[in-house]
C-alpha positions as CSV (number, residue, x, y, z in Angstrom):
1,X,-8.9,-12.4,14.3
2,X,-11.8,-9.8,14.8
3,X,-13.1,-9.2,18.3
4,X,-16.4,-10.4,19.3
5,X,-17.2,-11.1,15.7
6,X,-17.3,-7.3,15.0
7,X,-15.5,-5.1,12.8
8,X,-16.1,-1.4,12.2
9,X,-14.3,0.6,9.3
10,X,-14.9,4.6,9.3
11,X,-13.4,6.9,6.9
12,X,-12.1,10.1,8.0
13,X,-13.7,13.3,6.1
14,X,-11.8,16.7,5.5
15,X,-8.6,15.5,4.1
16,X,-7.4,18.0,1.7
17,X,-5.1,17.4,-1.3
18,X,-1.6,16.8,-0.3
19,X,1.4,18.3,-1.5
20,X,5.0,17.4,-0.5
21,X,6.0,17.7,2.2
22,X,2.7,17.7,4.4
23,X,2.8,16.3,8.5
24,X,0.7,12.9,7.3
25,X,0.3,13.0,11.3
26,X,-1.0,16.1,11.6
27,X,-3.5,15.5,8.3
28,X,-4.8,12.3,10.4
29,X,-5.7,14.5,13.9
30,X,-7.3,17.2,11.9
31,X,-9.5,14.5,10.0
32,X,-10.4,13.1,13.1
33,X,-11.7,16.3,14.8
34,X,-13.5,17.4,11.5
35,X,-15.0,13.3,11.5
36,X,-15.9,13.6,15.4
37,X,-13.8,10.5,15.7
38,X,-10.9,9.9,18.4
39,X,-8.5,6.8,18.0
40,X,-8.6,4.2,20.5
41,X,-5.5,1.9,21.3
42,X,-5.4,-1.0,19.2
43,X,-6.5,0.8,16.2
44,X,-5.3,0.9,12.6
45,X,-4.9,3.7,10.3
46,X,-5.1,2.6,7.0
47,X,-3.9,5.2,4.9
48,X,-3.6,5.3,0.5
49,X,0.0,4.9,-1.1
50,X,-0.8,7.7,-3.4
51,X,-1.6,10.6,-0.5
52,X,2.4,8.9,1.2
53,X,4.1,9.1,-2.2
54,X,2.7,12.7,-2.6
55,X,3.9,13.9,0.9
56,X,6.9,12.1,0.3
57,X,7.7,14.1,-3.0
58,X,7.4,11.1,-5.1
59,X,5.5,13.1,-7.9
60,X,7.7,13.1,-11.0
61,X,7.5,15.0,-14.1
62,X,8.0,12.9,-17.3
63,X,9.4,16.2,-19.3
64,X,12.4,16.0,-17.0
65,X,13.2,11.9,-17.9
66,X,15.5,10.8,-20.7
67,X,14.7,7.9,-22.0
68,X,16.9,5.1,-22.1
69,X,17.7,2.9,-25.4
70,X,16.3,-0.1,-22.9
71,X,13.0,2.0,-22.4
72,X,12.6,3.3,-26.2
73,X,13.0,0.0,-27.2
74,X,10.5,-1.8,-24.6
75,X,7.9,1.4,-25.0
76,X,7.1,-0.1,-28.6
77,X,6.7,-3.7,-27.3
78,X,3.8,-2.3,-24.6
79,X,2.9,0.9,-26.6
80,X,3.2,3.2,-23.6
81,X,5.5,6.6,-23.1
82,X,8.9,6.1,-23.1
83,X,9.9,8.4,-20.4
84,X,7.2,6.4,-18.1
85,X,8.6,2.9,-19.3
86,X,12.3,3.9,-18.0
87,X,10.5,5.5,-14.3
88,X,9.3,2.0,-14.4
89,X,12.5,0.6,-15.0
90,X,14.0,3.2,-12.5
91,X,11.8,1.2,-10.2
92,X,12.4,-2.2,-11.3
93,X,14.8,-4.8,-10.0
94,X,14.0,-7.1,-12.7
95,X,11.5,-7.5,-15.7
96,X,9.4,-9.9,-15.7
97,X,6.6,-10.1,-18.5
98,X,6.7,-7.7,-21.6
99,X,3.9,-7.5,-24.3
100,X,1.5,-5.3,-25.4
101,X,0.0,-2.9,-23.1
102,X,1.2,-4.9,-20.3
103,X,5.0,-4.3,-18.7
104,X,5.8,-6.3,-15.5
105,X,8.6,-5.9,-13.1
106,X,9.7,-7.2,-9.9
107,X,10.0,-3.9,-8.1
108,X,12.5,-2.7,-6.1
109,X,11.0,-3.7,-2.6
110,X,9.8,-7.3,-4.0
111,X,6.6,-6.8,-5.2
112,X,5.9,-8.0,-8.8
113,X,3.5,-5.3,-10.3
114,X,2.6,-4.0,-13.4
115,X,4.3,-0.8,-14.3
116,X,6.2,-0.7,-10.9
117,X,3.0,0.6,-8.9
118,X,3.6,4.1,-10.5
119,X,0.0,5.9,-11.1
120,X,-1.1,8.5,-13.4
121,X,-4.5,8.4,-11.7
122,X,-6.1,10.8,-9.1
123,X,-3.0,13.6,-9.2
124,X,-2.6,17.0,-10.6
125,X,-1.2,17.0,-13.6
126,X,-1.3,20.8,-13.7
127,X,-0.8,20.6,-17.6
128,X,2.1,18.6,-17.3
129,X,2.3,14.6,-18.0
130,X,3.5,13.6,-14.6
131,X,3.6,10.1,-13.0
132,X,3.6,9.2,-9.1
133,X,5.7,6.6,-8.0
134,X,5.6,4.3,-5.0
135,X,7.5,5.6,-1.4
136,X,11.0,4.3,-1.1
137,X,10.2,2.5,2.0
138,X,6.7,2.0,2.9
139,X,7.3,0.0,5.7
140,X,9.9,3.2,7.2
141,X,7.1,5.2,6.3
142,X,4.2,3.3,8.4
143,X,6.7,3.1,11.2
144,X,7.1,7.0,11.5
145,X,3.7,7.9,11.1
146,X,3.1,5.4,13.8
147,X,5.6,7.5,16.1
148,X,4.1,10.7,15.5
149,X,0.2,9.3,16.1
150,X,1.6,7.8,19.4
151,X,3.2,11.7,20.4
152,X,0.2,13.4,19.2
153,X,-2.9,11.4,19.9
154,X,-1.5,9.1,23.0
155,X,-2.8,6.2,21.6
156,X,-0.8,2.8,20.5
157,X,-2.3,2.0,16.8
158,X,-0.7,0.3,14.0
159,X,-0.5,1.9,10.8
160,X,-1.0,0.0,7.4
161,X,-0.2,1.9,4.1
162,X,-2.0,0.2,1.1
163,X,-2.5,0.1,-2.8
164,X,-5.0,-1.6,-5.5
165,X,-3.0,-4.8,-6.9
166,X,-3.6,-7.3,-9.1
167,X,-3.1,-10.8,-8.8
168,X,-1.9,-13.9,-10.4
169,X,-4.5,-15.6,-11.9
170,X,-7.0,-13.2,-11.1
171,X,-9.2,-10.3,-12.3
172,X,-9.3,-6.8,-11.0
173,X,-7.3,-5.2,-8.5
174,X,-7.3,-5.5,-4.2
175,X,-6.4,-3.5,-1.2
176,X,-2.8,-4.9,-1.0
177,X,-0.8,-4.0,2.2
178,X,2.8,-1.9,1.2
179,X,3.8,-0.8,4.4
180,X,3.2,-2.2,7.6
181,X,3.9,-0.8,11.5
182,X,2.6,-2.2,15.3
183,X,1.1,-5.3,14.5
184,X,1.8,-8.3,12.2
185,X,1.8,-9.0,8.7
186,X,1.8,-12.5,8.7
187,X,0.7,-14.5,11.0
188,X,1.9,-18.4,11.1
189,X,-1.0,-20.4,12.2
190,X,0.4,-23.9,11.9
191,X,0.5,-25.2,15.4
192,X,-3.3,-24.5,16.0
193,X,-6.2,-26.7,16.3
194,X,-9.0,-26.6,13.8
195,X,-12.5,-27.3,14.7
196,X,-12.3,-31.2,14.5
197,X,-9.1,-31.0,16.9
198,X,-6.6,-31.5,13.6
199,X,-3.2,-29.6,13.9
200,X,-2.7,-27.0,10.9
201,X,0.2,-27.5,9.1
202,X,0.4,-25.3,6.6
203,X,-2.1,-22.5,7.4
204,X,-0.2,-18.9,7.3
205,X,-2.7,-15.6,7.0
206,X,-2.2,-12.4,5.3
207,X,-3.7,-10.2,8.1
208,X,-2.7,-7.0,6.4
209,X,-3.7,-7.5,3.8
210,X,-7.2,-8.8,4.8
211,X,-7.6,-5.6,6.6
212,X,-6.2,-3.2,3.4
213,X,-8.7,-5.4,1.4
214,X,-11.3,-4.5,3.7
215,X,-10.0,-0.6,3.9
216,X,-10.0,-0.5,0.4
217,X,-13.4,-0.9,-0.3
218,X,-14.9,2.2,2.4
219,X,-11.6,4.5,0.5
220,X,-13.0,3.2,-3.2
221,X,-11.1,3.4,-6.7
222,X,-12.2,6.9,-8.0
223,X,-13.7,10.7,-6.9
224,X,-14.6,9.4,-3.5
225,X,-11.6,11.4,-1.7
226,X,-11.8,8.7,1.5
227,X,-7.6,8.0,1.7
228,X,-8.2,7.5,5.2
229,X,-10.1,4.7,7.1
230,X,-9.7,3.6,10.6
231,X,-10.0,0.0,11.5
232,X,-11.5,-0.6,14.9
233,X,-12.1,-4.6,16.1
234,X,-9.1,-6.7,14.8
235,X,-7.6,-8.4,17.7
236,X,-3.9,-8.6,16.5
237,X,-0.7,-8.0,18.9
238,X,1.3,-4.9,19.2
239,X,4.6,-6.9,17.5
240,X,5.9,-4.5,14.7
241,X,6.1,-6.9,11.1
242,X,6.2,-5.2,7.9
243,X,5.1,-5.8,4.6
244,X,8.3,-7.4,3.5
245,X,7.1,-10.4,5.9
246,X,4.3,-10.7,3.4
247,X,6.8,-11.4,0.2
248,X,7.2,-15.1,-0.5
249,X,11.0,-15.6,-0.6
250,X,12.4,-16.0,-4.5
251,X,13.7,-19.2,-3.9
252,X,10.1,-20.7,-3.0
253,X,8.3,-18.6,-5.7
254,X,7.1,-21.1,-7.8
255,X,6.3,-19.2,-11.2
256,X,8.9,-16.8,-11.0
């Protein structure tokens, strides 16, 4: 899936803090110009959930949530703030897993996370406790941001919008694709030959999630201010999927 063997990931320098509201479109060009970089056709723009959620105005304040009975009472199981356990729940189509420390819900769009993806990490509190919660739809949100890229820049790319997951089973978090726009998500691979001529059967690949893996690890976890990375050299088709390709469907989910 990567042309000639090669793949090239470059952050984009200058972006500044967002606030609501702010032209994610216009953030990208001007990063560009300040990198010296220009996008090419068959690009992707791999852009952090947090820097979406703050454009989108997804930055709440926990003095202005009530606290549900439901919250109060699940806030002593995991020993976190009430007001954040009922944004959580907000969030939540279903809990999953409570116990100490740990509160996990199948959120909203599918995803089973901890604390419903909301962050308290890399935003301005401005001496307030405030919490930032995932874009309503990530996937919408890829899909504009895509338009605009294609109006300003001339250039077909696919957008990915990405955030730092854990797994089942596993240890420490990965570049997990949220949003997804002009090329696929999944891609079925049953049908192919491998190298000894046998037909896969089973074989289906996570390709945006491969690539926000990838992304994540030039944007880093902490001070390094990198939300932006373009990803030149995967050879993927134009097809618009989504993110939502990339959730197993409930009925086939195992360990639910």
């Amino acid at each position: 899936m990567v042309t000639e063997a090669s793949l090239s990931l470059f952050p984009l320098a200058g972006v500044p803090l967002i606030e609501a509201g702010a032209d994610l479109a216009a953030v990208v060009f001007a990063a560009l110009e300040t990198s010296g970089r220009s996008l090419v056709d068959g690009d992707i723009v791999v852009l952090a959930q947090k820097i979406v959620s703050k454009a989108e105005g997804r930055l709440v304040e926990l003095a202005g949530v009530t606290a549900s009975a439901q919250a109060i009472d699940i806030a002593r199981q995991v020993d976190k703030d009430p007001r954040l356990v009922e944004l959580i729940l907000s969030e939540a189509q279903e809990v999953m897993r409570v116990r100490k420390g740990v509160l996990i819900v199948r959120h909203r769009l599918g995803l089973v996370l901890a604390n419903a993806g909301i962050d308290q990490s890399n935003i301005d509190h401005d001496g307030q406790s405030r919490a930032l919660l995932l874009p309503v739809d990530p996937d919408a949100s890829a899909r504009a941001l895509r338009a605009s890229l294609a109006e300003r820049c001339g250039v077909d790319v696919a957008v990915l919008i990405i955030d730092s997951l854990g797994r089942a089973w596993r240890t420490g978090t990965t570049g997990t694709a949220i949003g997804v726009a002009g090329m696929p998500a999944l891609l079925d691979l049953r049908g192919r030959e491998d190298l000894h001529g046998r037909r896969l059967e089973t074989s289906e690949l996570g390709l945006a999630d491969e690539v926000a893996a990838a992304a994540s690890l030039v944007m880093g976890q902490a001070d390094e201010g990198r939300p932006i990375v373009i990803v030149r050299g995967v050879d993927h088709d134009r097809r618009d999927g989504s993110a939502a390709d990339l959730i197993r469907p409930r009925h086939m989910d195992l360990f639910a």
